[in-house]
PyMOL Python script that loads the backbone (N, CA, C, O; Angstrom):
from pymol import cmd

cmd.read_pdbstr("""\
ATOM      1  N   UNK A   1      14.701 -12.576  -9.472  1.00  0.00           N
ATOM      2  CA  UNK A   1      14.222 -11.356  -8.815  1.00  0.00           C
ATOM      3  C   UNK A   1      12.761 -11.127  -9.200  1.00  0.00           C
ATOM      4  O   UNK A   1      12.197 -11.089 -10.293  1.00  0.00           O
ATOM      5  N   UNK A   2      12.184 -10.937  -7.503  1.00  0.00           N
ATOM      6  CA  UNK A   2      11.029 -10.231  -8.831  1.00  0.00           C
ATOM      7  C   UNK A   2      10.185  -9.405  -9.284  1.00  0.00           C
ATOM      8  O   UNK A   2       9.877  -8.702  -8.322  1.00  0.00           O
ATOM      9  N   UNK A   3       9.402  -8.937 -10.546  1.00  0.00           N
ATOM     10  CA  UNK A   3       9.014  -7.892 -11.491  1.00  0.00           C
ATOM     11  C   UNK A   3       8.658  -6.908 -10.294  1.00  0.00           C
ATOM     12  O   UNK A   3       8.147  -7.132  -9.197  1.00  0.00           O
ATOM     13  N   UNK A   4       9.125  -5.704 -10.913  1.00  0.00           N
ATOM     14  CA  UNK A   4       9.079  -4.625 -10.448  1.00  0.00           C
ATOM     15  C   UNK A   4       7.279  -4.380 -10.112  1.00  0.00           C
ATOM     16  O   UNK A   4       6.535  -5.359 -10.171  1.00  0.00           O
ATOM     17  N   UNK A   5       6.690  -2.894  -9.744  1.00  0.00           N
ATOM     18  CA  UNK A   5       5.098  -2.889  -9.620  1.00  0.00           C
ATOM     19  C   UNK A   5       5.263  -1.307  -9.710  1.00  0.00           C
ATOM     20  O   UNK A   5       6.009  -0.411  -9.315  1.00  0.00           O
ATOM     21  N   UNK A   6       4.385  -1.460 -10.290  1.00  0.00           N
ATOM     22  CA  UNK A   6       3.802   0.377 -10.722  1.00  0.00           C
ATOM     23  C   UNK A   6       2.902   0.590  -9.587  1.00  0.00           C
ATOM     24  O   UNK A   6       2.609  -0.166  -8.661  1.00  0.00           O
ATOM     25  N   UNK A   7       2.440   2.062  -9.921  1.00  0.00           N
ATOM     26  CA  UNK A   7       1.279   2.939  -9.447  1.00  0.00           C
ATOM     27  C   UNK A   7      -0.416   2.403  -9.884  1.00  0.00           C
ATOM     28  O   UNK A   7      -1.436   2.758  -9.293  1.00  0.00           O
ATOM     29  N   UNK A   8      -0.341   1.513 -11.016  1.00  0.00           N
ATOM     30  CA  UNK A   8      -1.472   0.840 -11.166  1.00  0.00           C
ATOM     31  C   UNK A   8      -1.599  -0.412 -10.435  1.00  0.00           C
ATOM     32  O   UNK A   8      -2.742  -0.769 -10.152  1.00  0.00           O
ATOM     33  N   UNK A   9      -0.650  -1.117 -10.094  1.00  0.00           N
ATOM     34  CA  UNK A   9      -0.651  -2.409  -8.976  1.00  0.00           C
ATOM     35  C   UNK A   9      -1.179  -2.434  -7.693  1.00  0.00           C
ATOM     36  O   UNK A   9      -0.725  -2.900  -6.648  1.00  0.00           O
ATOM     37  N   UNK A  10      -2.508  -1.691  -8.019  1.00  0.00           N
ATOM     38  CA  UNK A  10      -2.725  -1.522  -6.393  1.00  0.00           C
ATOM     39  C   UNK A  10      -2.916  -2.730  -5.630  1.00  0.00           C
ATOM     40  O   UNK A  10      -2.945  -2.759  -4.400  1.00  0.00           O
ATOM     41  N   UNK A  11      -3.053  -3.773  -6.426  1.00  0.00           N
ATOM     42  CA  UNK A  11      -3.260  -5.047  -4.892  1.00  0.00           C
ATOM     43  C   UNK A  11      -1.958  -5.504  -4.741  1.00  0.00           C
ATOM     44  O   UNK A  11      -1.683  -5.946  -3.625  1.00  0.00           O
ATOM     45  N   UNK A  12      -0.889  -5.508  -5.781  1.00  0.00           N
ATOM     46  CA  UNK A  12       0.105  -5.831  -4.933  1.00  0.00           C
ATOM     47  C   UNK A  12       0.672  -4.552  -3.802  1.00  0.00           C
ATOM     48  O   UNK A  12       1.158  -4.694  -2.680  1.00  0.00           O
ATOM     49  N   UNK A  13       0.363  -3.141  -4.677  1.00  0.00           N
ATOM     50  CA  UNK A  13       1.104  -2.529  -3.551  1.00  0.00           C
ATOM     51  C   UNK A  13       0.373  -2.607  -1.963  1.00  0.00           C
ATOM     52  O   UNK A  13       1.104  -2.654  -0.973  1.00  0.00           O
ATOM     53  N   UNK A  14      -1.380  -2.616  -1.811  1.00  0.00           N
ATOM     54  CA  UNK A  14      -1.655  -2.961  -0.938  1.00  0.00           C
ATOM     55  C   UNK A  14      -0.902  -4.374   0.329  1.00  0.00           C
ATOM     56  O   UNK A  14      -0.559  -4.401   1.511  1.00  0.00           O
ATOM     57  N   UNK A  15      -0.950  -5.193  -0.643  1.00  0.00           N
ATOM     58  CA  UNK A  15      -0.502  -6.563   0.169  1.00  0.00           C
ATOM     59  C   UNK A  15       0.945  -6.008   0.491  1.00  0.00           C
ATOM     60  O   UNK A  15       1.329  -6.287   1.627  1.00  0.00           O
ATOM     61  N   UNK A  16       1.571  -5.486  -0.066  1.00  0.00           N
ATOM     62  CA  UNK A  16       3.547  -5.343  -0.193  1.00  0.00           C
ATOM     63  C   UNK A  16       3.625  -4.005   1.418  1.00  0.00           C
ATOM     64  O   UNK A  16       4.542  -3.982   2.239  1.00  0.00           O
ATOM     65  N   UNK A  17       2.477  -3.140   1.419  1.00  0.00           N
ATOM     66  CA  UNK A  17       1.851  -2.510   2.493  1.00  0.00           C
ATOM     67  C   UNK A  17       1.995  -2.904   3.945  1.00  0.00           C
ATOM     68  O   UNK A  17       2.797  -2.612   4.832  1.00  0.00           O
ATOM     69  N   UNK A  18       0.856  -3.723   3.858  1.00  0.00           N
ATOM     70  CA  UNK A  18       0.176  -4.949   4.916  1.00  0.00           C
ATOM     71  C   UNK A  18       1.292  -5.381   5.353  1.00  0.00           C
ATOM     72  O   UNK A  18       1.406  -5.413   6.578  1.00  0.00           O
ATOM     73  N   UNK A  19       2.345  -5.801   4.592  1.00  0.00           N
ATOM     74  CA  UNK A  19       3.222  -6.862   4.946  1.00  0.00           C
ATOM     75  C   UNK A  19       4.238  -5.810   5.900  1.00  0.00           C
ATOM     76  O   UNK A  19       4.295  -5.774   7.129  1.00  0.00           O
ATOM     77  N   UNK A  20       5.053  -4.931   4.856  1.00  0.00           N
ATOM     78  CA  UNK A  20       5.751  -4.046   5.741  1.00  0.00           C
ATOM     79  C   UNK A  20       5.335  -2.976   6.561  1.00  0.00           C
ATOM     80  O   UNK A  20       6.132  -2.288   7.200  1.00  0.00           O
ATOM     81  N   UNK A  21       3.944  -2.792   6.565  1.00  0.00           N
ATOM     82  CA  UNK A  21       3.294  -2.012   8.170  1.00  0.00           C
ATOM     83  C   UNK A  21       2.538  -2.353   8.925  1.00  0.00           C
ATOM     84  O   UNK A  21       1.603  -1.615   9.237  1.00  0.00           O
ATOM     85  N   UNK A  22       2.725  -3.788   9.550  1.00  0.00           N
ATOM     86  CA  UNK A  22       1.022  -5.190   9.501  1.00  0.00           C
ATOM     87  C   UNK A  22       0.457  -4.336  10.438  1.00  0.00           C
ATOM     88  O   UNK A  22      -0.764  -4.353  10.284  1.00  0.00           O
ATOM     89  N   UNK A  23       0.904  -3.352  11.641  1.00  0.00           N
ATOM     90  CA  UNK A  23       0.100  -2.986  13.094  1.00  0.00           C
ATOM     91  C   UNK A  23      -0.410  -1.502  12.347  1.00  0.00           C
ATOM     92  O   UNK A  23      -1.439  -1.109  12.898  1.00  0.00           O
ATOM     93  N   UNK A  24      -0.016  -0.711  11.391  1.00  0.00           N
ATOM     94  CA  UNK A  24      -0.762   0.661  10.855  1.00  0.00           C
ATOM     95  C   UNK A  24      -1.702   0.455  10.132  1.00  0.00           C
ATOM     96  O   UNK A  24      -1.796  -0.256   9.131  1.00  0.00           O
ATOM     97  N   UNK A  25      -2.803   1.422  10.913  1.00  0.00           N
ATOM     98  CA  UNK A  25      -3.706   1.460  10.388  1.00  0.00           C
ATOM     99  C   UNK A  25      -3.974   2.330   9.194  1.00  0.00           C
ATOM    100  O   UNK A  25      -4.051   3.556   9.277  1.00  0.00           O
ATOM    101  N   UNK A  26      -4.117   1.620   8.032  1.00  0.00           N
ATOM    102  CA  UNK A  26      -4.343   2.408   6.635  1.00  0.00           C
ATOM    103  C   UNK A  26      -5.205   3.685   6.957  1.00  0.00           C
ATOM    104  O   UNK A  26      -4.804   4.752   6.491  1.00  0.00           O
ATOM    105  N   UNK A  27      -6.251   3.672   7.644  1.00  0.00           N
ATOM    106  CA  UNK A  27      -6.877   5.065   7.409  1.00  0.00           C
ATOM    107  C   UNK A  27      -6.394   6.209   8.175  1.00  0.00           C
ATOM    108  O   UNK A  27      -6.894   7.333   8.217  1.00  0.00           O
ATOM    109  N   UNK A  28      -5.217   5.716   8.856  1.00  0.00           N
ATOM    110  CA  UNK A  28      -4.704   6.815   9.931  1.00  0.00           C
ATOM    111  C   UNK A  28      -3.456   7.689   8.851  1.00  0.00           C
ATOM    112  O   UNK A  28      -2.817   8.712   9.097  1.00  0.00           O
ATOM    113  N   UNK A  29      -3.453   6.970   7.845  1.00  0.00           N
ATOM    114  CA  UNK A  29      -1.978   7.747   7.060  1.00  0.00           C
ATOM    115  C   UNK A  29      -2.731   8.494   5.656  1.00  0.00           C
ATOM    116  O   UNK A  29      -3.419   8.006   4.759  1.00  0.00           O
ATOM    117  N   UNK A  30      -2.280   9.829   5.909  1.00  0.00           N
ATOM    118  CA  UNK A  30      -2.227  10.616   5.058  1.00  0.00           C
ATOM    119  C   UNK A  30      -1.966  10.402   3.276  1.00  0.00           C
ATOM    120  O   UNK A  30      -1.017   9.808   2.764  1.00  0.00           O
ATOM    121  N   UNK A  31      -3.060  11.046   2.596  1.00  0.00           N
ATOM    122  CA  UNK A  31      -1.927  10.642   0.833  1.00  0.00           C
ATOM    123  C   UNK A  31      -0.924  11.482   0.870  1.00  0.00           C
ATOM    124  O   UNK A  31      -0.383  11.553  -0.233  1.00  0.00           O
ATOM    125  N   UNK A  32      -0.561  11.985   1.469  1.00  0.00           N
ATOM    126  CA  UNK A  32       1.324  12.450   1.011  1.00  0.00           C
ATOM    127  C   UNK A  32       1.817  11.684   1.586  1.00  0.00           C
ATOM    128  O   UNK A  32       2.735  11.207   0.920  1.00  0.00           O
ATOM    129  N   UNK A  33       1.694  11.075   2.899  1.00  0.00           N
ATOM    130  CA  UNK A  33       2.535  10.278   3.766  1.00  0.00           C
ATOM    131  C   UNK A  33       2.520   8.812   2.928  1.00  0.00           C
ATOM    132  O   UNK A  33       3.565   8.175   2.794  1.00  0.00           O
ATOM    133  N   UNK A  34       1.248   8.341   2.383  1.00  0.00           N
ATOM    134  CA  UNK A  34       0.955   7.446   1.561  1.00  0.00           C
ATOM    135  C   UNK A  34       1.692   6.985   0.391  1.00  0.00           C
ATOM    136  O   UNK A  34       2.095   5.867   0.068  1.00  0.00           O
ATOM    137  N   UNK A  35       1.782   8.397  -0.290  1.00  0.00           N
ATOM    138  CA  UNK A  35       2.759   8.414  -1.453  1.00  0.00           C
ATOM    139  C   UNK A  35       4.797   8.446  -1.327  1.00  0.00           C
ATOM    140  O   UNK A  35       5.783   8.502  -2.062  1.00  0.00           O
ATOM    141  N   UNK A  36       4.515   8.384  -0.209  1.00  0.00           N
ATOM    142  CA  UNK A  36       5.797   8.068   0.436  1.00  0.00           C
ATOM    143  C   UNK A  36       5.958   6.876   0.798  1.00  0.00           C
ATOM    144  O   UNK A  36       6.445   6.312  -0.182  1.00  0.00           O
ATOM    145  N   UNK A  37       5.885   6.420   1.314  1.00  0.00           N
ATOM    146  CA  UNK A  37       5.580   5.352   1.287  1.00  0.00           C
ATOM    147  C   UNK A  37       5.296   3.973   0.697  1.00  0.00           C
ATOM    148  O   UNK A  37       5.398   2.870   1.233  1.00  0.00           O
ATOM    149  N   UNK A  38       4.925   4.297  -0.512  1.00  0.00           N
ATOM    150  CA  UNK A  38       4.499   3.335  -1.860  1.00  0.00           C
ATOM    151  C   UNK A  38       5.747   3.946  -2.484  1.00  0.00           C
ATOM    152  O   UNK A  38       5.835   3.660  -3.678  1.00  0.00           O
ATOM    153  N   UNK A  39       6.454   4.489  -2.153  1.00  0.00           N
ATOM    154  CA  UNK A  39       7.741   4.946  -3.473  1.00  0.00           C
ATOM    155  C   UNK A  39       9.029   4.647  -2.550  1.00  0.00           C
ATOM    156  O   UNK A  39      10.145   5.076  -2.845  1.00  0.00           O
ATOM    157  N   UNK A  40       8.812   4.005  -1.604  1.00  0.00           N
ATOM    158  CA  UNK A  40       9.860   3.726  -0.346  1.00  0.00           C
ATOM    159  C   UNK A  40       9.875   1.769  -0.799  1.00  0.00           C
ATOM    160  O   UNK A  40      10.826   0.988  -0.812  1.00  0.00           O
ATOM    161  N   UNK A  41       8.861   1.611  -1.016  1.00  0.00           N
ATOM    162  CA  UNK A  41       8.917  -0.031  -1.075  1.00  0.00           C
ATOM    163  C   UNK A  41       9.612  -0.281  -2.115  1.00  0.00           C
ATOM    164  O   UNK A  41       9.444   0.323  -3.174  1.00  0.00           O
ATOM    165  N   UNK A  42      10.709  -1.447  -1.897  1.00  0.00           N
ATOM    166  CA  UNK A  42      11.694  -2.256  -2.461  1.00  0.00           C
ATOM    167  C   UNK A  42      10.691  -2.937  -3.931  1.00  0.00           C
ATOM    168  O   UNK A  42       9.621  -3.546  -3.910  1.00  0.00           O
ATOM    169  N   UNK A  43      11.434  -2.587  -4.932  1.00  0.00           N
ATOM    170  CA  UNK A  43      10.808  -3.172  -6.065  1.00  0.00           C
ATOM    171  C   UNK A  43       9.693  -1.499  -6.491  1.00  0.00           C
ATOM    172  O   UNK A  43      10.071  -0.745  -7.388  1.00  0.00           O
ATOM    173  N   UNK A  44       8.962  -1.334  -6.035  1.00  0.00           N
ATOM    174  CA  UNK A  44       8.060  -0.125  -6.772  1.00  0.00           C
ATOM    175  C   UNK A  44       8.957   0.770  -7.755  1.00  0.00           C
ATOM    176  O   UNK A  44      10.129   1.033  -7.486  1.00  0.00           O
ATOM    177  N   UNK A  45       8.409   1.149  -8.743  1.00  0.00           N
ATOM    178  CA  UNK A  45       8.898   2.013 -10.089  1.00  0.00           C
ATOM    179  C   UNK A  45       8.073   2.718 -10.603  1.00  0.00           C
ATOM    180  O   UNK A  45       7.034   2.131 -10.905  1.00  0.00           O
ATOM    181  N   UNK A  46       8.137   4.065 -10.892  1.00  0.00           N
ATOM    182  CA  UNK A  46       7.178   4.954 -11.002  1.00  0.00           C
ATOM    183  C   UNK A  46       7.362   4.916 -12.276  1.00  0.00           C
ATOM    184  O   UNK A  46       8.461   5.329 -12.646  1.00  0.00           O
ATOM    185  N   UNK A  47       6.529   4.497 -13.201  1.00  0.00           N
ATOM    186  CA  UNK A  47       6.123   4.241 -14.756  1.00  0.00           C
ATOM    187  C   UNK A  47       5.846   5.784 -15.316  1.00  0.00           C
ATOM    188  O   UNK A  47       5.055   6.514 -14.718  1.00  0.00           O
ATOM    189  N   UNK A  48       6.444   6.158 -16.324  1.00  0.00           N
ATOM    190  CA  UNK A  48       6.729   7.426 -17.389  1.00  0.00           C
ATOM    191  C   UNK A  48       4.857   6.833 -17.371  1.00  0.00           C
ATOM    192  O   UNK A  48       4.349   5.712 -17.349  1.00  0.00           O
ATOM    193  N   UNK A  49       4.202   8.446 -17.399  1.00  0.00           N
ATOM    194  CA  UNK A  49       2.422   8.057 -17.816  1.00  0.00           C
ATOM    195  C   UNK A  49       1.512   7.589 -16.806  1.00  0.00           C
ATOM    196  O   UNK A  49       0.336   7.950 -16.849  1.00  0.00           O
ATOM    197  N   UNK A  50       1.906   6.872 -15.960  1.00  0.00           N
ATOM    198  CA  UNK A  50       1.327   6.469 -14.819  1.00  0.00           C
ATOM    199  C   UNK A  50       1.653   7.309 -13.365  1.00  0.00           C
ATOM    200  O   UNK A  50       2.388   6.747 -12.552  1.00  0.00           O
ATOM    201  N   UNK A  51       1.084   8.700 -13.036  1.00  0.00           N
ATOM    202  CA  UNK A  51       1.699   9.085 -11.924  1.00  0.00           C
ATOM    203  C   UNK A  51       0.649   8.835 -11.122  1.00  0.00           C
ATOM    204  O   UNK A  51      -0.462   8.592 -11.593  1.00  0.00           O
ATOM    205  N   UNK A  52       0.887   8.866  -9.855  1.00  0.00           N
ATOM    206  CA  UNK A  52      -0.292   8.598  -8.526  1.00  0.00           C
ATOM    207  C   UNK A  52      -0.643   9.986  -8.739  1.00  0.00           C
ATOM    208  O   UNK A  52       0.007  10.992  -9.025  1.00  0.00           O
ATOM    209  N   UNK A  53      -2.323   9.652  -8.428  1.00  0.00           N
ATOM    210  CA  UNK A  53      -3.425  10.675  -8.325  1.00  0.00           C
ATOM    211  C   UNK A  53      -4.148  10.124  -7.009  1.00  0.00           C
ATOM    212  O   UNK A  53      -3.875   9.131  -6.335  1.00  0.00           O
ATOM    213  N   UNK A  54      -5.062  10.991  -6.869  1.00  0.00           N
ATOM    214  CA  UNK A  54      -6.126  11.006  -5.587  1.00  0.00           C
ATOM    215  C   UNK A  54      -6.805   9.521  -5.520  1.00  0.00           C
ATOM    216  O   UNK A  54      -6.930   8.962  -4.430  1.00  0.00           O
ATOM    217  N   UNK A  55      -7.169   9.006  -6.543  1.00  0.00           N
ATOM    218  CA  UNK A  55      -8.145   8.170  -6.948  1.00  0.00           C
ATOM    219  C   UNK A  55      -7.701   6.472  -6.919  1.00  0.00           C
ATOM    220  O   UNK A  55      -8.304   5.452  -6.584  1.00  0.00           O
ATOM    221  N   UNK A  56      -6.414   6.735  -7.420  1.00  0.00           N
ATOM    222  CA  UNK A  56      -5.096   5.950  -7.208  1.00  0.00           C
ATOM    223  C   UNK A  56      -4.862   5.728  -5.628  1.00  0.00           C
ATOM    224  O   UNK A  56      -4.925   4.658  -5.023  1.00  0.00           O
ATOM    225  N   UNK A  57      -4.680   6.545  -5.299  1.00  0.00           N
ATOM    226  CA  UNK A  57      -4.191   6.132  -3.636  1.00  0.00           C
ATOM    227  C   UNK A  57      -5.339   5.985  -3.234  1.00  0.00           C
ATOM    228  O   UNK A  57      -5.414   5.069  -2.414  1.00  0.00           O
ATOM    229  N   UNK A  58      -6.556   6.631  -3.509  1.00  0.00           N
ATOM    230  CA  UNK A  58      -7.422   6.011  -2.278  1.00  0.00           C
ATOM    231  C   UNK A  58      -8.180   4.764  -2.299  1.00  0.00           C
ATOM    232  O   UNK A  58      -8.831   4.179  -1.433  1.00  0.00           O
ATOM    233  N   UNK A  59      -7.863   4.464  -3.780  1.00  0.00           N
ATOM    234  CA  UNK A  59      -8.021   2.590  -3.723  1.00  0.00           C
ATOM    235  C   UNK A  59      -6.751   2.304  -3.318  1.00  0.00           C
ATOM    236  O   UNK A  59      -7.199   1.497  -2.503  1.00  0.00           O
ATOM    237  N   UNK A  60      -5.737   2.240  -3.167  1.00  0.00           N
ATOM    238  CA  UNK A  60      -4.223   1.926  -2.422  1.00  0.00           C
ATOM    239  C   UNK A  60      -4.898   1.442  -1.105  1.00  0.00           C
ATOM    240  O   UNK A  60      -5.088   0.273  -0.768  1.00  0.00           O
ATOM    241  N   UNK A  61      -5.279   2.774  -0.311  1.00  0.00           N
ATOM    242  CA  UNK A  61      -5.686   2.691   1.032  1.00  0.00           C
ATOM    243  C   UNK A  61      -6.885   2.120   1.292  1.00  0.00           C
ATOM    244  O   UNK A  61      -7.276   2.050   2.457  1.00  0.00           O
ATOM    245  N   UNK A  62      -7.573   1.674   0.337  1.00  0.00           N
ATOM    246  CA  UNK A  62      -9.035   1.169   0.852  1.00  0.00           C
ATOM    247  C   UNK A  62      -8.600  -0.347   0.348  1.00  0.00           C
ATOM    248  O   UNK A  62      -9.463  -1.200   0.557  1.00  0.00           O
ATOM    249  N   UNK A  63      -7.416  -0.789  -0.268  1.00  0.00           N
ATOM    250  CA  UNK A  63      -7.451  -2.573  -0.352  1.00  0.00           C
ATOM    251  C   UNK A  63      -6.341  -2.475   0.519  1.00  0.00           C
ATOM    252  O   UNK A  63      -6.191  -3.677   0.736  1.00  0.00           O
ATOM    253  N   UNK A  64      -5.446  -1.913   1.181  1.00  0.00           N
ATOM    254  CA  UNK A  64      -4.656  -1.678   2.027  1.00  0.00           C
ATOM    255  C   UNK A  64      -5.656  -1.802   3.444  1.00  0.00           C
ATOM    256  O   UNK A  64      -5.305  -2.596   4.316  1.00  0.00           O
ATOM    257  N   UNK A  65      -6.375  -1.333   3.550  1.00  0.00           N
ATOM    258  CA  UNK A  65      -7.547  -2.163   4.832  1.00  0.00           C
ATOM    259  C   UNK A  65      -8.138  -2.908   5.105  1.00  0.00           C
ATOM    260  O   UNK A  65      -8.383  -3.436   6.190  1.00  0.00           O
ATOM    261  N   UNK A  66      -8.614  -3.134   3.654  1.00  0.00           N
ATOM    262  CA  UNK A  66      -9.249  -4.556   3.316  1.00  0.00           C
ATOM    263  C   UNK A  66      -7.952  -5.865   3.847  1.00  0.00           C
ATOM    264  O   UNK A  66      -8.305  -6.963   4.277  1.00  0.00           O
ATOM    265  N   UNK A  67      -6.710  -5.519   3.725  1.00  0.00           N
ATOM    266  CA  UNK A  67      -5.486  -6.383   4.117  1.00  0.00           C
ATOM    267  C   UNK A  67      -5.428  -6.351   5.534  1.00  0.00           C
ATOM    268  O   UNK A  67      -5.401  -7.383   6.204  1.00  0.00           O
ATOM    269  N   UNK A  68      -5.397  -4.713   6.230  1.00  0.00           N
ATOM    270  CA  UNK A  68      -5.372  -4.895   7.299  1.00  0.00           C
ATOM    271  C   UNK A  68      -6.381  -5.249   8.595  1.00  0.00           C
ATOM    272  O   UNK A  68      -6.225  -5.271   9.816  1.00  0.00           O
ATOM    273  N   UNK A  69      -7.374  -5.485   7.782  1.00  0.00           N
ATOM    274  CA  UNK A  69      -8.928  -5.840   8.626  1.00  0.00           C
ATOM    275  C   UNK A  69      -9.157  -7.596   8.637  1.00  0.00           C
ATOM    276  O   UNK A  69      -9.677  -8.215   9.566  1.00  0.00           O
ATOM    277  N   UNK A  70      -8.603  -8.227   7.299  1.00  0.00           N
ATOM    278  CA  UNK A  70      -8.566  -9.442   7.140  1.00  0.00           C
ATOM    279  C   UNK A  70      -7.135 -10.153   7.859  1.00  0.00           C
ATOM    280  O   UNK A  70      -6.802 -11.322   7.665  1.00  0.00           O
ATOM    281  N   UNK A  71      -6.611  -9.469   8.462  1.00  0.00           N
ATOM    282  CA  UNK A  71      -5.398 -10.036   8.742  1.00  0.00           C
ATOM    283  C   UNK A  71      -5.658 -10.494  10.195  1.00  0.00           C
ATOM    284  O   UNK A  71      -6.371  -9.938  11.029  1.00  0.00           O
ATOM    285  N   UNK A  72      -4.883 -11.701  10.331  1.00  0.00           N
ATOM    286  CA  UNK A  72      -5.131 -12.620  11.833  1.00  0.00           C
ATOM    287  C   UNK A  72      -4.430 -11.588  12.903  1.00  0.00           C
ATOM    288  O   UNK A  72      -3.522 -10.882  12.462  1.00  0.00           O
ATOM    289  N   UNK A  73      -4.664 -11.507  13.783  1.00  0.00           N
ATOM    290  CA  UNK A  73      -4.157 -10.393  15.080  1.00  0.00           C
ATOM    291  C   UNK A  73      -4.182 -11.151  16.314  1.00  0.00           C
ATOM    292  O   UNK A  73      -5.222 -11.776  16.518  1.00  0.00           O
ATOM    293  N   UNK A  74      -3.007 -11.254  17.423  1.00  0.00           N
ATOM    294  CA  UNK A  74      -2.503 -11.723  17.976  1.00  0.00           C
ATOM    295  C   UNK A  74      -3.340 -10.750  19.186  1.00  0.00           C
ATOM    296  O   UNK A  74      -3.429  -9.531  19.337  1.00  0.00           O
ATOM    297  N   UNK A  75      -3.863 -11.867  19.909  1.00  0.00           N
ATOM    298  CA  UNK A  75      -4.797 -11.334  21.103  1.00  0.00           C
ATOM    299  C   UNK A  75      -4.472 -11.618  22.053  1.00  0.00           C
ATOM    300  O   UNK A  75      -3.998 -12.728  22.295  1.00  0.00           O
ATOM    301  N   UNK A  76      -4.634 -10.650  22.937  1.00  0.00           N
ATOM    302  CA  UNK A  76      -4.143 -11.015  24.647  1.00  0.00           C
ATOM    303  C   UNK A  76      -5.783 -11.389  25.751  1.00  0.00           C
ATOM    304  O   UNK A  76      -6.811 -10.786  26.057  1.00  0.00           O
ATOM    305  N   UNK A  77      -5.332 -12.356  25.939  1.00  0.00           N
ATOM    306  CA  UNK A  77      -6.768 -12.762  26.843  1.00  0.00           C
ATOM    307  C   UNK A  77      -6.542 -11.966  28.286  1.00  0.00           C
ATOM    308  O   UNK A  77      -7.392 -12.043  29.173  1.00  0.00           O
TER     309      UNK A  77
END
""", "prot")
cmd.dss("prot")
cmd.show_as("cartoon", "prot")
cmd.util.cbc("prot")
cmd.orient("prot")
């Protein structure tokens, strides 16, 4: 199985993101909706000492774009 990911993991939680919302756009979602979200994903564990803050999610959401801006997208000619 494998290792769980905290509130400090922001590149995995970004990529773990990307993966389960590839067509949402990170800057369209809210930090409450955000923080829902990151506590919805399979494996995440909210670490005693480590709680999400402002500063926290909004690097979440800014390598969470960086995923969804670098990601290949299926184009219609």
């Amino acid at each position: 199985m494998p290792p769980t990911f905290g509130w400090l993991d922001v590149d995995r939680i970004a990529e773990e993101l990307a993966e389960a919302f590839p067509a949402r756009d990170p800057l369209t979602v809210s930090f409450p909706e955000l923080r829902r979200l990151v506590a919805a994903l399979p494996l995440f564990r909210e670490e005693p000492g480590h709680p999400a803050n402002e500063k926290i999610l909004e690097t979440i959401q800014m390598r969470w774009h960086e995923e969804f801006t670098d990601a290949p997208r299926d184009e219609e000619d």
